[in-house]
N, C-alpha and C positions, 0 to 999 in steps of 0.2 A: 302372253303371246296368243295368236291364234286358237294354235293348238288346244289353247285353255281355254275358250270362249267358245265352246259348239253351242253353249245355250244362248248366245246373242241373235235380238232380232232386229229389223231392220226399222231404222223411221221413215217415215215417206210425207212428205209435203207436197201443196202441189202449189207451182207457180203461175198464178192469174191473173197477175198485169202486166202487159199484153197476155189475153187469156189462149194465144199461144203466139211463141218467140218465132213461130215462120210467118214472112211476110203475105205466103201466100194462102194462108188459113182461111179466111175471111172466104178467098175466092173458091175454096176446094166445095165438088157438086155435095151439096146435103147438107153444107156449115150452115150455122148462124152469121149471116155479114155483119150483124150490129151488137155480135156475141160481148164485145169490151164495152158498151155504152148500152146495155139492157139491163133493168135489176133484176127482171124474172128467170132469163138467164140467169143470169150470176147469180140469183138465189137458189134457181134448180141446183146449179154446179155446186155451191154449198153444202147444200143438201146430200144430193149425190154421195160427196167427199165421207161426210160425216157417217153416213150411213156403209162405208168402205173404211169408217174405221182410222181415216187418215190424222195424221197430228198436229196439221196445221193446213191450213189456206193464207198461201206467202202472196202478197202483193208489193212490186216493184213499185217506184216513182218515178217520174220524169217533171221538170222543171222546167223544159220550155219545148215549144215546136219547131221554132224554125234553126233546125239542129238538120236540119239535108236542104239539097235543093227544092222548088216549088214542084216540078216535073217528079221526082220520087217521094215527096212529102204527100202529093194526091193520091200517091198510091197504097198509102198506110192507113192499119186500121188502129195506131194507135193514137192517131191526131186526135181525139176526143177520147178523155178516158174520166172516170168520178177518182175525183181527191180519196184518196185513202181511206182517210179515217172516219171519213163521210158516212162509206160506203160499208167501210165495216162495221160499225154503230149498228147502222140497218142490219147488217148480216146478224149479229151479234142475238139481235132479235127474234130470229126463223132458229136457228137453231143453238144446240144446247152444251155439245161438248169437243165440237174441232177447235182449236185454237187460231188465232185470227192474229195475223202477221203484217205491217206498217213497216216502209220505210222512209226514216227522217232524216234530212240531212244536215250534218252538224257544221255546214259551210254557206246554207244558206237558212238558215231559223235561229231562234233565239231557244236559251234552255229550258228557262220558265216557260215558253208554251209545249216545246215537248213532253217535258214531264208533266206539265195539267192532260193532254189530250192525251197520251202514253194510260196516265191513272186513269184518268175518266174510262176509257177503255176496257181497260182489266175491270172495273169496276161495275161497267155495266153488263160485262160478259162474264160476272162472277171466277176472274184468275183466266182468264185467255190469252190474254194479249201477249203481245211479243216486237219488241222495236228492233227494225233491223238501221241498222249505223250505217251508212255513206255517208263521202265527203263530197258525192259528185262530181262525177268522170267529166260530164260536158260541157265544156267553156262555154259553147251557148249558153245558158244556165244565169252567169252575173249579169247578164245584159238585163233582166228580169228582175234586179235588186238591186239597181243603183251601181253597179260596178262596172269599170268600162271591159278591166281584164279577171281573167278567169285568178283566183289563188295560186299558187305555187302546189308541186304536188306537197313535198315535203312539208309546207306550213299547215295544209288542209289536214295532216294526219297530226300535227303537232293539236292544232285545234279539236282536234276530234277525241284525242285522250282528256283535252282538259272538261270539253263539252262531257265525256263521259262524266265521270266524275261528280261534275254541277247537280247532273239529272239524278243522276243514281242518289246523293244527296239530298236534293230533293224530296226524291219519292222516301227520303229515312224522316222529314219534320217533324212527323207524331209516332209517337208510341203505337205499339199494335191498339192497346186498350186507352188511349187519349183520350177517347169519346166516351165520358162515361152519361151523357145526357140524366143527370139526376131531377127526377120531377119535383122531386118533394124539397129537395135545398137549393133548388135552381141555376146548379152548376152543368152547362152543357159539357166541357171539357175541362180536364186539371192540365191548367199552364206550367206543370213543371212536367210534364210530358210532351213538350214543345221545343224542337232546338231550333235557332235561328240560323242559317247554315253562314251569311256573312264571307261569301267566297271572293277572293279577291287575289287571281293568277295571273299571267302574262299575256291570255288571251280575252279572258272576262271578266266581269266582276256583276257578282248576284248576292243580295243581300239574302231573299226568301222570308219566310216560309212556305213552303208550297199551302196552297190554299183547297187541297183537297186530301182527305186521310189517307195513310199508307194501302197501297195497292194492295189488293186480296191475296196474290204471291205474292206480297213481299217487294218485289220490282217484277215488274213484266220480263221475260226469256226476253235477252239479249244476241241477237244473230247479228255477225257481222260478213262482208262480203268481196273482202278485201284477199288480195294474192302478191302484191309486191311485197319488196322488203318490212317495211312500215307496217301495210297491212296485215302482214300474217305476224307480224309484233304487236300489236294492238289488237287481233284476236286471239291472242293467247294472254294476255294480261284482263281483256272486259269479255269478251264472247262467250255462249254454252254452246250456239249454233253459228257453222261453218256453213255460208255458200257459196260457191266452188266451181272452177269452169276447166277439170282439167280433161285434156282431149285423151287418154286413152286407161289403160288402169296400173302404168307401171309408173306415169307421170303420176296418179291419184297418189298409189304410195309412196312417193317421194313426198309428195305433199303433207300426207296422213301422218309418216314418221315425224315431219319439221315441225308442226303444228304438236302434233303431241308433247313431242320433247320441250318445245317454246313453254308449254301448258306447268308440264311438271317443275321447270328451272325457273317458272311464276310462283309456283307453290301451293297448285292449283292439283287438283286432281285430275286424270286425262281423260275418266270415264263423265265428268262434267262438263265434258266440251263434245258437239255431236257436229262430224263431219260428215255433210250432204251435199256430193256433187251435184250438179242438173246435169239431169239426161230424158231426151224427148224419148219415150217410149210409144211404139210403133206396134200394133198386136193386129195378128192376122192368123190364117191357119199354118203358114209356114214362112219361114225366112224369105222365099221367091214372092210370097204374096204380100209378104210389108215392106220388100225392095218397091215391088209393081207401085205398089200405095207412096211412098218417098217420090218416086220418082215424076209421077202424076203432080204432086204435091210440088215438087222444085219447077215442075215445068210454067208453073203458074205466078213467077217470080218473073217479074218485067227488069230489063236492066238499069233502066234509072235507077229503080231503089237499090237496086245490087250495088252499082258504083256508089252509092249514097252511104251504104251503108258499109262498104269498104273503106269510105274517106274517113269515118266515123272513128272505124274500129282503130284506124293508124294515127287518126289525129291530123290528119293534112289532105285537102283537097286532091285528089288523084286523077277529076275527073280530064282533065289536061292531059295526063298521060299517053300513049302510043296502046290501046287494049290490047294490044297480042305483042306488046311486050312485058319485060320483068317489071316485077317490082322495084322502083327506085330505091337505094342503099344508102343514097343520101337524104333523105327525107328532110324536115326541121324538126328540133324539139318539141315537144308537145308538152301540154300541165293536162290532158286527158289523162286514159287508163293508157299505164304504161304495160301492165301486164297482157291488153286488148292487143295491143301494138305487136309486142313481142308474141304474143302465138301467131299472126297473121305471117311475120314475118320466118319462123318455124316455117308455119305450115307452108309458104312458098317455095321456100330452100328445101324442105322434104320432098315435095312431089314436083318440082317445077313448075307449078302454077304462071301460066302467066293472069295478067290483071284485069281482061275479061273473064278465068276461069275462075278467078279467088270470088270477083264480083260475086258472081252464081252463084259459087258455094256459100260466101258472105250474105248475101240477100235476102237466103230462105234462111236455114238454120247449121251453122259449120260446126255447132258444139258436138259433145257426144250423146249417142243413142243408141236404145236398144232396140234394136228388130228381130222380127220374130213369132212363134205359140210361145203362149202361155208357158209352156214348160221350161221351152227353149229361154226365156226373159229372164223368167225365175232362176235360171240354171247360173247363168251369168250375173247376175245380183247377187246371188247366195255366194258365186266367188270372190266378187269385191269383198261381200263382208268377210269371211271367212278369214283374205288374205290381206287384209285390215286398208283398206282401198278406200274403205268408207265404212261409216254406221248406217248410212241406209239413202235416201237419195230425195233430190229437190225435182219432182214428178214434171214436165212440161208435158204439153197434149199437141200434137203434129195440127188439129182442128176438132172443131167441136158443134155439136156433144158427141161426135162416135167415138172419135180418139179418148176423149175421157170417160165414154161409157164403155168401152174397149177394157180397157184398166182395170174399172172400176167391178165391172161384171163376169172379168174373165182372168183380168191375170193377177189382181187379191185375192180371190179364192184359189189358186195353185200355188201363192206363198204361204194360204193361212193351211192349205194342205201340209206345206213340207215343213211348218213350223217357224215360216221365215216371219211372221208375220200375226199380231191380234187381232184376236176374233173378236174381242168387246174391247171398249176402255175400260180399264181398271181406277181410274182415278177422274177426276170432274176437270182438274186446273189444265193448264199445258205445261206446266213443270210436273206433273205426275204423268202426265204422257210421254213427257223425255226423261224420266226418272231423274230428275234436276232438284237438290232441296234448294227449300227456301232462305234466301238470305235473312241474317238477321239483322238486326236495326245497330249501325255504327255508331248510336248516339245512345241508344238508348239497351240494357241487355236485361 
């Protein structure tokens, strides 16, 4: 329980694609506007991270654009973003010991290229990598693959446990020591340290062997991102890392307890699974001066993209609507995030939101955050952890570089004060930075 873990500290990621989740980042005075599509950017921020000690640089994916209307889609600074794995390759290269987070989606790729560019990854970043699993919340999304309609929820998550599986398989083909490259007998590898994996399930069928040697971890940290039913069933059976959107911190532990218990009734251990909500962190000299900062910051959210990104989050066009009335009760079914859905529609029926107000809130950033000094941030992170709310949190940055040098410069060193938080890595991989062992080979022991 709690009470037994005062020596726990917190993990901290930070989430950088979109290099931040408010619409109006881009436009805030003293941002980078071309912060999502610069590498020197994003290399600084890298950097930056690493050098704060952070345990990962998380990068989301999106699969198509024209997911809003054209009138809110101009107004976004994520219409051009670099392919993931592109981008962290490159990163992989400037620095030495953050872990470097991808996510693929098991509804639109095949397994065999996840688990080759998954390995390559860890491989070139010496034990880095980390794949986060979606199935792909937006129906826009199959238009982009030959499909006319979106998956079913239910079937995307059926698909996603088998996909797990394939990969994880996969990256087991060779033995840790398969490569034994003998000069002298001119044996590169012993073939009975080879397993052909030969998978053939209800969703796929993969002959293998993967074509590149078992990953330096073992398999890359698997994060998953899922909160429905399904989802948080399928992060307690494959996931170590939990990301997580719940809005306040009595929701988190309701969440924190489900997921745990899921974890343990898998047969899993609970401290091998690390839940990290997102919360945008806001650091100023006082709570009045990072509301002043928010509110600046929301002001610069045009309502296009607001209603755009309301339609989004419910899954159905709203823009038809009456704006200074309710939220319709009747909606249509959706194969989107139904978890997206159902907060939208909470946070309605809790404050009486009508559908110009949600927009607003929707538009910039509606998740949770901290605002605040330094002390004051710290103070309220240490009680998440404490009261088991979270192991430690998925960083967003309000705009950049201050918001992340905010963080970075002022409210790390007030956790590495109070103990919340390391002062060096202790270990090189990113399974040694979540204190994660490494799996071991299902074919081979």
């Amino acid at each position: 329980m709690a009470g037994s873990q005062s020596n726990r500290q917190l993990h901290l990621t930070a989430f950088m694609r979109p290099v931040s989740l408010h619409t109006g980042a881009w436009r805030y005075p003293g941002s980078y506007p071309d912060a999502n599509f610069n590498f020197q950017h994003l290399k600084h921020f890298a950097q930056k991270l690493e050098a704060a000690k952070f345990d990962a640089f998380f990068m989301a994916d999106h699969l198509a654009v024209l997911n809003m209307p054209v009138e809110a889609l101009k107004r976004s600074h994520t219409v051009t973003s670099f392919e993931p794995f592109t981008l962290l390759s490159a990163l992989s290269s400037v620095t030495d010991k953050i872990g470097l987070a991808a996510t693929a989606s098991t509804t639109y790729d095949a397994p065999y290229h996840v688990a080759r560019r998954f390995a390559s990854l860890d491989h070139l970043s010496n034990g880095r990598a980390a794949w986060n699993i979606v199935t792909t919340g937006n129906p826009e999304s199959s238009h982009n693959f030959g499909f006319d309609e979106h998956m079913a929820h239910s079937d995307r998550y059926k698909r996603a446990r088998e996909f797990y599986d394939v990969v994880t398989g996969l990256w087991d083909s060779f033995a840790d020591d398969a490569f034994t490259r003998d000069v002298e007998t001119g044996q590169y590898f012993d073939p009975g340290k080879l397993h052909v994996l030969n998978h053939s399930g209800d969703e796929l069928k993969v002959k293998g062997p993967l074509n590149i040697a078992r990953p330096p971890q073992g398999w890359p940290v698997i994060v998953q991102a899922g909160q429905s039913e399904p989802g948080r069933q399928l992060a307690a059976e494959t996931a170590e890392v939990v990301f997580c959107n719940p809005k306040d911190i009595d929701a988190a532990k309701a969440l924190y307890a489900d997921i745990k218990g899921r974890v343990e009734k898998a047969g899993r251990k609970r401290e091998h699974l690390k839940i990290l909500p997102a919360a945008m962190i806001i650091v100023a000299d006082s709570k009045q001066d990072a509301q002043e900062k928010r509110l600046k910051l929301d002001s610069l959210v045009h309502y296009d993209s607001g209603i755009a990104s309301l339609s989004i989050a419910v899954g159905a066009d709203i823009s038809g609507y009456d704006p200074d009335g309710p939220l319709p009760t009747d909606l249509p079914e959706t194969n989107a995030s139904k978890t997206s859905r159902d907060n939208v529609e909470k946070l309605a029926r809790n404050e009486g939101l009508t559908i110009r107000q949600l927009a607003q809130r929707l538009g910039g950033y509606s998740g949770l955050a901290f605002l605040g000094s330094p002390s004051e941030i710290a103070e309220e992170m240490e009680t998440w952890l404490r009261e088991e709310a979270s192991d430690g949190f998925t960083c967003t940055f309000p705009f950049l570089p201050q918001g992340l040098d905010e963080v970075t410069d002022r409210l790390v060193p007030e956790l590495q004060r109070r103990g919340l938080f390391r002062k060096d890595y202790t270990g090189s991989t990113l399974r040694e930075h979540f204190d994660l062992p490494r799996p071991e080979n299902r074919f081979f022991t």
